[in-house]
C-alpha positions, 0 to 999 in steps of 0.5 A: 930806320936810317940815321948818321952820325957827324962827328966833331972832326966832320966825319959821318957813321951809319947807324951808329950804335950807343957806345959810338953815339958815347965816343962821338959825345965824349970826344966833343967835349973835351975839345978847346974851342979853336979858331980852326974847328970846322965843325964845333958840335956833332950832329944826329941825323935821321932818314926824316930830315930831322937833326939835333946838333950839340956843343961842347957845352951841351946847348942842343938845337933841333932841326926839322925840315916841315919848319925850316925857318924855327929853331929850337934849343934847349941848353946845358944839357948833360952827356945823359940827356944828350944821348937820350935825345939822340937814341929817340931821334934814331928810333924815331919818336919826333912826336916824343921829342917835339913835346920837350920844353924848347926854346923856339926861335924864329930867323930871319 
């Protein structure tokens, strides 16, 4: 299975590994807010169009491309947690991920 990492700084990596998933998780938080962040949160992405995001302060949304006007958070997530999520994304179990107690919000 494909997958992507973006960083905090906008910068993506293949098929990152667990410690690079760590580094990119770590590196977010001990980030100030800044007026000039470009990208706050750093973002998983995998080859199906889904994609869970995370900020600084662990609030973790997930984007799935079949339902493009929901959003789903779960929030204060710790570094544990965040990885967990990622590592199942990246391997692809959405059914697994879907059945987590999210938050559903519709925009628009």
């Amino acid at each position: 299975m494909s997958y992507q990492i973006t960083d905090s700084n906008g910068v993506t990596r293949l098929n990152p590994e667990h410690r690079t998933m760590l580094s990119v998780l770590q590196d977010l938080r001990k980030r100030h807010r800044d007026e000039n962040d470009t990208f706050p949160e750093a973002i998983l992405t995998h080859e199906s169009g889904w994609a869970i995001s995370v900020t600084r302060k662990g609030t973790v949304v997930l984007e799935i491309p079949d339902d493009p006007d929901s959003i789903y958070v779960l929030k204060k997530l710790d570094t544990d947690e965040v990885i967990n999520l990622w590592q199942q994304l990246a391997m692809g179990n959405l059914d697994r991920i879907r059945a987590l107690p999210w938050t559903k919000t519709t925009g628009g």
